[in-house]
N, C-alpha and C positions, 0 to 999 in steps of 0.2 A: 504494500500500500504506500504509496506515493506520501511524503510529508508537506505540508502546501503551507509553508513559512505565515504567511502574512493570518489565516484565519487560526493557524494554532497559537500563534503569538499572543492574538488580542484573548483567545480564550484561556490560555492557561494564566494571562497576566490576570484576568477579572477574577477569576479564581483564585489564585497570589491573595489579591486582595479583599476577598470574600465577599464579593459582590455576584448579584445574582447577575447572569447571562441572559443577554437581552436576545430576543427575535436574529436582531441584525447582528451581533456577534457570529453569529455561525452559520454566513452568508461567505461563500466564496466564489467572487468575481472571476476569478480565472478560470472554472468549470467549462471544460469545453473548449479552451484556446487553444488547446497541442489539435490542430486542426490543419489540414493540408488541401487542395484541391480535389486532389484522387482518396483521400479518404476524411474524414468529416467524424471529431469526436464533438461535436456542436457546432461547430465555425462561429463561436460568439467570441467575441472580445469583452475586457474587463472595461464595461460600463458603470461608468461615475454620473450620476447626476438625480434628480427627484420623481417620481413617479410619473408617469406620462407629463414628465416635463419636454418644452420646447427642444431642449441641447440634449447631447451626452458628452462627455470628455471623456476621451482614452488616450493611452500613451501610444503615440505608431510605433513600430517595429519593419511594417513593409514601406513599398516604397509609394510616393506620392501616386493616386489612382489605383492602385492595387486593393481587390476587396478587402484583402485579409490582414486587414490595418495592424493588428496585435497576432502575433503567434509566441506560444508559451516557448518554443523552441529557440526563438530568438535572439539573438547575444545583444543588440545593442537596439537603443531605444533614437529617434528622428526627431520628434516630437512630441508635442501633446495637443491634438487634434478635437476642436469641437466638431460633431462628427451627427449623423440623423439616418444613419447607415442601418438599414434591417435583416440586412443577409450582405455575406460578400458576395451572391450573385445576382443582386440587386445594388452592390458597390452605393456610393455615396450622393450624398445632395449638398451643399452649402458651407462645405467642410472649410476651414484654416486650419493652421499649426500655429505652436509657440514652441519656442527653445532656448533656449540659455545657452550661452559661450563666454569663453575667459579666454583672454590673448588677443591672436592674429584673428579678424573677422573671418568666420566661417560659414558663410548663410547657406550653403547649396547641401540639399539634407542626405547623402553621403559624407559628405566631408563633414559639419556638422552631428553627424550623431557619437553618440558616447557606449562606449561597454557598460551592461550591469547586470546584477544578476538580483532573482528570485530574494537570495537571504537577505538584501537590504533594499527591499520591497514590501510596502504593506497597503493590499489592494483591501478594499471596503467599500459599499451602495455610495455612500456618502463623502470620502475623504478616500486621495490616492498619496501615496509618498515613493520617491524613489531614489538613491543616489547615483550620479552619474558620475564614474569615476574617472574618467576622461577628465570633465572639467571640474572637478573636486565640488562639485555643487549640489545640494539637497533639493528636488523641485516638488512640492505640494500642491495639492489644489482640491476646493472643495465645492461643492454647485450649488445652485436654485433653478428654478424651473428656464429661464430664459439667460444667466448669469453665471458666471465664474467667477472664484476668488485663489490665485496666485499668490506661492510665497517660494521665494528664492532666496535659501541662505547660501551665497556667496562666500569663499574665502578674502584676504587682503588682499586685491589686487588695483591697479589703475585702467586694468580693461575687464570688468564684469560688462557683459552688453546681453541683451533677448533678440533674437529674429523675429520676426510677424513673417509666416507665407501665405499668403492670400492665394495659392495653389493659381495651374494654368486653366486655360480655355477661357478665359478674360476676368479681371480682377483690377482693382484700383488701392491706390495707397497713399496715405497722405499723413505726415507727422506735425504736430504740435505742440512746439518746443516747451513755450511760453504757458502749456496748461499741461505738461506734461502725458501728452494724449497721442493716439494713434487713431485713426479714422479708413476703415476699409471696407469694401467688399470681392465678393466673391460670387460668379456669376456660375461654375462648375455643378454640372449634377449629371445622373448615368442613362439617365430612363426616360424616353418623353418627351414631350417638344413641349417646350413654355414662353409663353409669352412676361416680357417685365420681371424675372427672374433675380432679385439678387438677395444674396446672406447680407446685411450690413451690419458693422462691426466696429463694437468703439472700445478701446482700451486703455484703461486711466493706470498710469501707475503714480508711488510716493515718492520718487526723486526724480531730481533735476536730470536732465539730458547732456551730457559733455559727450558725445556723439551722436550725430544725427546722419542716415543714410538709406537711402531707400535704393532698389536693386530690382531690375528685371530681366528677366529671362536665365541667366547665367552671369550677368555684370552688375557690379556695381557702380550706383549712379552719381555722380559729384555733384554738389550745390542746387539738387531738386529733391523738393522737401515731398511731392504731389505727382503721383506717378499713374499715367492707368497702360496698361499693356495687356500679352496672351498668358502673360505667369508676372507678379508683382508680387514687392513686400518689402520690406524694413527690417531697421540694424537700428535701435537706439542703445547707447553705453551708458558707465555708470562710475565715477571714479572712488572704490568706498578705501577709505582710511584703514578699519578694523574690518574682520569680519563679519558682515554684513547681510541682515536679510532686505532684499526690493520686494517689495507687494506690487499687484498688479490686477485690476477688477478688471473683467469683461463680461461684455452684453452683445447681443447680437438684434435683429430683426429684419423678419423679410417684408416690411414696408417701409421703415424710413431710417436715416441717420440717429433723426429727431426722436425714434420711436424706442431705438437702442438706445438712445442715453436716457429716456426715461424707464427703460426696461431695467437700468443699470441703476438708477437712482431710486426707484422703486423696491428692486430684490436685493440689495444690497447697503446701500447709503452711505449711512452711518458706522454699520455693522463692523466689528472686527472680523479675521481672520474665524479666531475659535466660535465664535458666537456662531458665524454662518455655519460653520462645522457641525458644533451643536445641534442648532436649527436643523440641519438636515438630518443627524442622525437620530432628534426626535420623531420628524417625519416619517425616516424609516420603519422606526419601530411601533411608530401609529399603523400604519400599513399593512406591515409586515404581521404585528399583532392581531390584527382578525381572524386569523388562524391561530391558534395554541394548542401543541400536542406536546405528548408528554409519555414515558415507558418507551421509548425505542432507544438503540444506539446511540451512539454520538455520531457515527455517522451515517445514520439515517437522520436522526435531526438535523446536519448539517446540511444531506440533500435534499431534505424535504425543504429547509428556508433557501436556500440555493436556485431550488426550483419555482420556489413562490417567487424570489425575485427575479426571476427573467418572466415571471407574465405579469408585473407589472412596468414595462416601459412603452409597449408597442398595442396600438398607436400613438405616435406624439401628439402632442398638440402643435395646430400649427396657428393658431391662436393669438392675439394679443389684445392687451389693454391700452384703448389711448387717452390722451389727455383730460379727454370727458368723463374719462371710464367706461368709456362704450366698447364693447366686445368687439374687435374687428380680424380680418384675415387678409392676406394675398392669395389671391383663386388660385390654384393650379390650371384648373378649368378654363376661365376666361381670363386671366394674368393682370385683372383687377383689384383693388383696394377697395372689401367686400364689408359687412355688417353680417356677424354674428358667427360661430364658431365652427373650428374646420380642424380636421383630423388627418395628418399623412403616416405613410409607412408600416404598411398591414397587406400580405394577401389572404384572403378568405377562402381558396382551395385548402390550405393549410387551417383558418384558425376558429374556419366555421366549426370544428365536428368537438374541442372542449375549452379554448381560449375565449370565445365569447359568452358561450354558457356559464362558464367559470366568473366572469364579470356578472354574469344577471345573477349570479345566487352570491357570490358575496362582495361585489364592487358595484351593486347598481348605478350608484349615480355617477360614475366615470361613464358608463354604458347610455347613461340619459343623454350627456355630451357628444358623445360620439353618434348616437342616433341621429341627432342635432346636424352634427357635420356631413352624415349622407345624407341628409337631406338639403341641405346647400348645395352638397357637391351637384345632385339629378339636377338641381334649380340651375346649377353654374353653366354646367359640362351637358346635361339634355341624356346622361345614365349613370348608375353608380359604377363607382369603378368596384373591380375584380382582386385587384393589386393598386396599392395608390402607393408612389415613392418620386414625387409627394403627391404625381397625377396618375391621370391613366398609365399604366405599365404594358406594353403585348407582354404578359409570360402568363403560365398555367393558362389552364382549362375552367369551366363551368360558368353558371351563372349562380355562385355560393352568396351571392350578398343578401341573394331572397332568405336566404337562411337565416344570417345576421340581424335583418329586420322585421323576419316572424319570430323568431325566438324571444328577441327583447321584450317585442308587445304581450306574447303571451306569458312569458315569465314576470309582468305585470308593469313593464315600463312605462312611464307614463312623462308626459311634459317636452309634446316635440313634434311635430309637424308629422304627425301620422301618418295624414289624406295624402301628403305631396310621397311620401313613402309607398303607400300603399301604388298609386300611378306609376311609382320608380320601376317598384319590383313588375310590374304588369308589363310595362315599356320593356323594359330587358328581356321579358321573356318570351318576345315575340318580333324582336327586332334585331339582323346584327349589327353591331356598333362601329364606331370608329376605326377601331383595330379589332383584329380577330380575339381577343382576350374581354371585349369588352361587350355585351348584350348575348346575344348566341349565334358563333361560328355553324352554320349550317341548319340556322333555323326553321327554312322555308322545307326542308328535307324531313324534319324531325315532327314536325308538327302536320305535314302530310303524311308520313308513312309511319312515321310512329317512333323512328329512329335514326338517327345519324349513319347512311350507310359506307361501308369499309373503302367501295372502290368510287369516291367522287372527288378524289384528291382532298380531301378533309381529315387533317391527323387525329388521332388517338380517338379516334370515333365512335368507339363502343363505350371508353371512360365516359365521352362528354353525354353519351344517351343515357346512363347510368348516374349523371348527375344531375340532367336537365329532370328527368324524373322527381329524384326526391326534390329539385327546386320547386319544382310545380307542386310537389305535395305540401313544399312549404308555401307557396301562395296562397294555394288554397285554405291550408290551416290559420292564416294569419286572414282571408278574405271570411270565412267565417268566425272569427273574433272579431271582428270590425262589422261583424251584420252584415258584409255586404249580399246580395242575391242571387239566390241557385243561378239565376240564367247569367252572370258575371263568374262564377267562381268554379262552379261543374267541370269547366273546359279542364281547370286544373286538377281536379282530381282524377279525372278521365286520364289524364298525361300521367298523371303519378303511377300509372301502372305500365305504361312505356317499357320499364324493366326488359318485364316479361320479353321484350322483342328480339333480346340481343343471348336470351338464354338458350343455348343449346344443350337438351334433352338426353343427345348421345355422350356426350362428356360429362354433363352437369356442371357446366361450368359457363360463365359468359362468353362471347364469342362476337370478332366483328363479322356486320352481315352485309350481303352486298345488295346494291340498288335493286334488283331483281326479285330479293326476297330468300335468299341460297348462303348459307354459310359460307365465310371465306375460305378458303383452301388454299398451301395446306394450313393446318392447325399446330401448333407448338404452343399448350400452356406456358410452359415455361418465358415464350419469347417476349423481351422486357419492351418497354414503348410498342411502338407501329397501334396497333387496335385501340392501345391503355396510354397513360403515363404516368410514367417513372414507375412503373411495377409490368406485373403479368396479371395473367388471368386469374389466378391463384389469389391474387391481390384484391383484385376488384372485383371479381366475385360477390363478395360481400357489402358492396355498394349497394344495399337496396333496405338502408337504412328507416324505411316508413314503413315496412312489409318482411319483415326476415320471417312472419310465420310462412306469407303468400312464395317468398325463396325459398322456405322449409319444402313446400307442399310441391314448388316445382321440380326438387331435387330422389321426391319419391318418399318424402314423410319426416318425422324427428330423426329416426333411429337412422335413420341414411344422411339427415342432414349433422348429426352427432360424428357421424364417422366420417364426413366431408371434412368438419373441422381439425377432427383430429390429423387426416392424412395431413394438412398445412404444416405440422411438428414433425410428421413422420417420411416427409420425402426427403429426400438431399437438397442440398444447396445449390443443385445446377440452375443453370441460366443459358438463354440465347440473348446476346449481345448485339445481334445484325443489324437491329434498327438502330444502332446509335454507332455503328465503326467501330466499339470499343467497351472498355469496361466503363459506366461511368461510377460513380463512389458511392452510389445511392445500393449498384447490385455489390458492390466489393462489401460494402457492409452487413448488409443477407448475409452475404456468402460465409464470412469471418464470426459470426456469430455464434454459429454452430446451433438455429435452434429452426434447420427446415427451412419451408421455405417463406415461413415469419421473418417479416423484413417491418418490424418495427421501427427503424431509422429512417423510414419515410409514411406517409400520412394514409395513405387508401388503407390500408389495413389494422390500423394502430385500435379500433376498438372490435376487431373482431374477437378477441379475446372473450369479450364479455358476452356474445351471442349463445354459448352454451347454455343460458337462463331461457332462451326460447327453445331450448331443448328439453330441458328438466334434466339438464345435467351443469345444476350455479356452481357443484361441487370442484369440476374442472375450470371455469372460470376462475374461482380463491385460488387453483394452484397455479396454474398462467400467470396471472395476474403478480403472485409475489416473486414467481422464477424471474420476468421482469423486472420486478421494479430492485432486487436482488442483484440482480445479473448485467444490465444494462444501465445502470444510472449509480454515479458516486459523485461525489464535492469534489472532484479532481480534474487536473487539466485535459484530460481523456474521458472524462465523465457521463456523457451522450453520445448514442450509439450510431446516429447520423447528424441529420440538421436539425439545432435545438429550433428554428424557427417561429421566432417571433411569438414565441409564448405558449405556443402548440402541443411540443413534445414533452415540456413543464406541465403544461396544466394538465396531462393523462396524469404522468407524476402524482400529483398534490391531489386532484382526483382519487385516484386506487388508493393512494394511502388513508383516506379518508374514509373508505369503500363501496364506493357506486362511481358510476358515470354519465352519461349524456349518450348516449347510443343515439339516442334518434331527435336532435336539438328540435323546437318547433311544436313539442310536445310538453309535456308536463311532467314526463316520467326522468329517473336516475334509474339505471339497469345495477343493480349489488354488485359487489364484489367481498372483497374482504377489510377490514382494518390493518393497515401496517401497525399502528401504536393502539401502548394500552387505553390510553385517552387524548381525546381530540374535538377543543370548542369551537366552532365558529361562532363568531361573533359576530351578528348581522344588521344592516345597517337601519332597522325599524326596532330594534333594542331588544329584542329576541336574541335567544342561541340554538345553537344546534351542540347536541352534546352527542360525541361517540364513544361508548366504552366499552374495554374489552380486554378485562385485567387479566385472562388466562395468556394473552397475546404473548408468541414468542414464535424464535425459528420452527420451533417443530409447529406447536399450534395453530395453524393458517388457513383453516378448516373453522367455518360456520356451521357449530353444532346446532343454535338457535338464537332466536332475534327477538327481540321483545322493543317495541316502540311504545313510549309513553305508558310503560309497564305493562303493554296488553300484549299475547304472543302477535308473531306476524310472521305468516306463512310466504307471503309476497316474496317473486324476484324482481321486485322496483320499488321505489321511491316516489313518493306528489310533492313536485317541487311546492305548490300550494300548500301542501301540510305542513314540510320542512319549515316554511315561509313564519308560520305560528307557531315558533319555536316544538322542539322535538328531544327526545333521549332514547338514543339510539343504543341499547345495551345487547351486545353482542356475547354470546357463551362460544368461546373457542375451542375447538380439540383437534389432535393431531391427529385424528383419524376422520376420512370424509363422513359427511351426515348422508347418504347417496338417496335420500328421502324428503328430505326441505326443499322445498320449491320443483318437486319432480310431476305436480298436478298441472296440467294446463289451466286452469284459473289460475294460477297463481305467476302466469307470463305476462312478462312485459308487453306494452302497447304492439299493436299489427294494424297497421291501415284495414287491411281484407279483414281480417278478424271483429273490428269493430263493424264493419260493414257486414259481417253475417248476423251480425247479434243485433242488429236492428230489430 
């Protein structure tokens, strides 16, 4: 087991000094950096900053436009980059750098970087530190939501100086001697075409300027204070006597100069260094604390808060306050200076199926705001985006955002531009958009014949019929929560059963189908993309998240769809590679795992686990479900088994440990699982808890002997988020031997589209 310096430091010092251990104590930001292109232990970087706050700050390690800004393998540190980055394959939006130098001016971020290592690093949500032993200098810094706070303890020299890079693809710089200030922007992002696009960036530091120099491209510039070119930035010096700390505030904003130094004056001001420090890492622990478990490991506590905070950062806010205090934005959509609140950097192929559910049961009102924001966006841009970084993105498949805003309303959201919601999700789903990523790729196909067929030049086709279904299931569940009228809403339920189009009988398994109405040929389960993405058939199979009874029944009954599940554990790890040239890191991580052909390191299959409860067999689900979260997930720089993504592969995590899920969002139901800890509160945000206990809990015990809610037994394999909602006490009897009897009656299965439809 890996030692990870910076989280055992602060824990055994709190300890030291017999203080209780907070949430955010045993939060480690590094989880997931030993990450590479071809293989993927999270691809997250150690993010600094406040809960869906505007910024993040990380230290770079790669190099300027490289996704993978931080790698744990890294020897030397470039900068320290405010950064709004949600994946490295979604690379960056608005980004600068800061760096410190002592001597000979070094701006260009090779030459500039310094060696350091791990042991005199101490990563935290809140507060980062590191020393760069190059230039003998300590660099600190701690965040707020739109804001940084800078400290540079400096040794005695007469050249301490910081670089500003305002990064390439157009950027401006301007120093001010006389107020001790820097004034920039940066016009750089990866995805997307924007109109009026820029980061603005203001930089106040505590001393005087005894050099002044601004630089572009590769030169440095003489006697121009005011610079804009295709890559810009600044050298201001600093002559200190002793050794010396410089402070340095920053603020950024993507509407005005004017708006940044109010954003800078506002989250900051007065403030000290510690105090902002503080400030944040009360924050954290506010946050962080709606969640309290208790009886497990240390390092399962460590990855369960580990995991909580990476689903809270994404989406940001893209958000601000002006003068008035009027809530304003910069479109992404229409590249306007907008009224009322906006949300970038999230794809919903990923974060629909437990990162947003995860927000409606215990973050709602972050969830009210970002409701808020897709509703701007339809208003802005004429459809919700699929992927926003910070706008429309072409990547992934589906039309998932109908998900995101059936979920919310029926999980009981309220205070947000519904009506314009409810016309968004309608328009997407019947119209394709801008880009192929955005309304639905091959609409006019899917909605006449019932499915996306294999040979129209239209990739991963059988995926996208496979999702456009349950989206339409979530239309429809969200058009009858809204009232609205069978002859508006029917269309959608009629599509929610689409499934069925792409299933083939003789395999039992999905299959792409061609225009004609003929299986494609030949067939290779196994084969990753072409019909699917980023999986096989094996994978998506399981895509029929509104109906797994009606999936049951097409596969030949329980007992056939029981043993369907199981063969996913029980085949080998092969793969057909053809439709991509190569191995890409999503099938390398399947393969490496050793556990079949469960490819939990990417998202199509991550909750089939929990499908055995529509078997009457929850017993294999509790052992799944811990072999997981056991096997695949630890506090360490390898920690995550693919792409931790944007909150996704966390919120299964924190989920299972809790024990239920979200199988089928848009519904009302959690699918059981098991308790990782002996006890476990949430803390919710109408002043209710949910309390889980389950004080037999241990390695061996993992096994739900029986369940008792609100002291009464409960046979159930699900959960009413409605019930949970009116606080709950979830008391769990564990044993180390399956209950192979609890929950093995069909009454006692979770929701089925068909199902409820026969019981009419």
């Amino acid at each position: 087991m890996k030692f990870i310096f910076s989280t055992c430091f602060l824990l055994l010092q709190a300890w030291a000094l017999g203080q209780n251990v907070s949430p955010v104590d045993y939060v480690n930001p590094l989880m997931g950096t030993q990450s590479k292109p071809s293989l993927s232990n999270g691809n997250t970087y150690p993010a600094v900053g406040l809960p869906w706050g505007m910024n993040i700050w990380t230290p770079q390690t790669g190099k300027m436009g490289d996704g993978w800004a931080y790698t744990y393998d890294a020897d030397k540190i470039k900068g320290f980059k405010q950064t709004h980055q949600p994946s490295p394959w979604m690379n960056d939006y608005g980004a600068f750098a800061i760096m410190p130098g002592v001597g000979k001016v070094k701006f260009k971020e090779d030459e500039r970087a310094s060696w350091f290592s791990h042991k005199a690093e101490v990563t935290t949500p809140y507060f980062y530190s590191v020393y760069l032993a190059d230039i003998n200098v300590t660099t600190e810094f701690t965040p707020t939501e739109r804001a940084s706070y800078f400290k540079f303890d400096f040794p005695k020299t007469d050249s301490a100086y910081v670089v500003v890079d305002a990064l390439n693809k157009g950027s401006y710089i301007k120093i001010l001697p006389k107020e001790r200030k820097i004034l920039g922007y940066t016009t750089r992002y990866s995805t997307g075409k924007y109109e009026n696009f820029k980061n603005y960036f203001v930089i106040q530091f505590d001393k005087d300027f005894e050099l002044t120099k601004t630089w572009k491209d590769d030169k440095l510039v003489n006697d121009q204070l005011e610079i804009t070119s295709d890559h810009t930035g600044a050298v201001v010096g600093f002559k200190l006597k002793n050794k010396e700390t410089v402070y340095a505030k920053v603020a950024s904003s993507f509407i005005s100069f004017e708006q940044a130094e109010l954003n800078l004056k506002r989250e900051i001001g007065t403030r000290n260094f510690e105090q902002v420090k503080t400030d944040a890492k009360n924050i954290w622990n506010k946050t962080l604390g709606k969640i309290e478990v208790k009886g497990g490991t240390d390092q399962q506590m460590r990855t369960f808060y580990s995991s909580l905070y990476r689903t809270l950062f994404f989406p940001q806010k893209l958000y601000e306050i002006d003068a008035q205090n009027k809530i304003k934005h910069w479109s992404p959509y229409n590249g306007k200076i907008v009224d009322g609140r906006m949300f970038a950097g999230t794809g919903f192929w990923d974060t629909f199926r437990a990162l947003y559910p995860f927000l409606n049961l215990v973050y709602p009102s972050i969830n009210v705001e970002m409701q808020e924001g897709l509703a701007n966006a339809y208003k802005e841009g004429g459809f919700l985006p699929e992927w926003s970084s910070p706008g429309y993105s072409d990547i992934m498949i589906g039309n998932n955002s109908a998900s995101v805003v059936a979920d919310a309303y029926i999980k009981g959201l309220r205070g947000y531009d519904t009506e314009a919601l409810w016309q968004a999700v309608k328009h997407g789903a019947n119209h394709e958009g801008p880009i192929e990523a955005v309304g639905r790729a091959g609409v006019e196909y899917y909605n006449t014949l019932g499915y996306v067929p294999y040979d129209v030049k239209i990739n991963e086709n059988a995926a996208r019929t496979l999702e456009y279904a349950y989206d339409d299931f979530s239309i429809y569940q969200l058009g009858k929560a809204l009232g609205k009228p069978a002859s508006e809403i029917d269309i959608y339920k009629k599509r929610a059963y689409n499934y069925k189009n792409v299933f083939d009988k003789e395999t039992g398994l999905m299959r792409g189908k061609n225009k004609d109405g003929n299986f494609q040929k030949p067939f290779n389960p196994f084969k990753w993309g072409d019909a699917f993405t980023e999986g096989n058939s094996w994978h998506y199979t399981w895509s029929v998240f509104q109906d797994i009874d009606g999936l049951s029944e097409l596969m030949g009954g329980k007992k056939k769809f029981e043993a369907k599940l199981d063969e996913v554990f029980s085949l080998p790890p092969v793969f057909d590679d053809s439709y991509y040239g190569g191995v890409i890191h999503e099938i390398r991580e399947m393969q490496i795992m050793n556990m079949g052909q469960y490819a939990h390191g990417n998202q199509p299959i991550q909750h089939m686990i929990y499908l055995y409860n529509y078997a009457g067999a929850p017993y294999k689900t509790q052992y799944w479900a811990r072999q997981v979260m056991n096997k695949l997930y630890h506090a360490t720089p390898d920690g995550y088994c693919g792409d931790e993504d944007n909150g996704q592969t966390s919120a299964w995590y924190i989920f299972s440990a809790l024990g239920f899920y979200p199988v089928t969002p848009a519904t009302d139901q959690y699918v059981l699982g098991a308790p990782l800890f002996k006890e476990a509160t949430i803390h919710l945000e109408n002043g209710k808890k949910i309390e889980v206990k389950a004080p037999e809990n241990n390695a061996e015990n993992l096994y739900v002997k029986s369940l008792n809610v609100n002291q009464q037994p409960y046979s159930k394999n699900w959960l009413s988020h409605k019930e949970l909602m009116k606080g709950a006490v979830l008391d769990f009897k564990m044993d180390s031997k399956p209950n192979k009897e609890r929950g093995s009656q069909e009454k006692d299965f979770p929701y089925s589209m068909s199902k409820e439809e026969s019981n009419k």
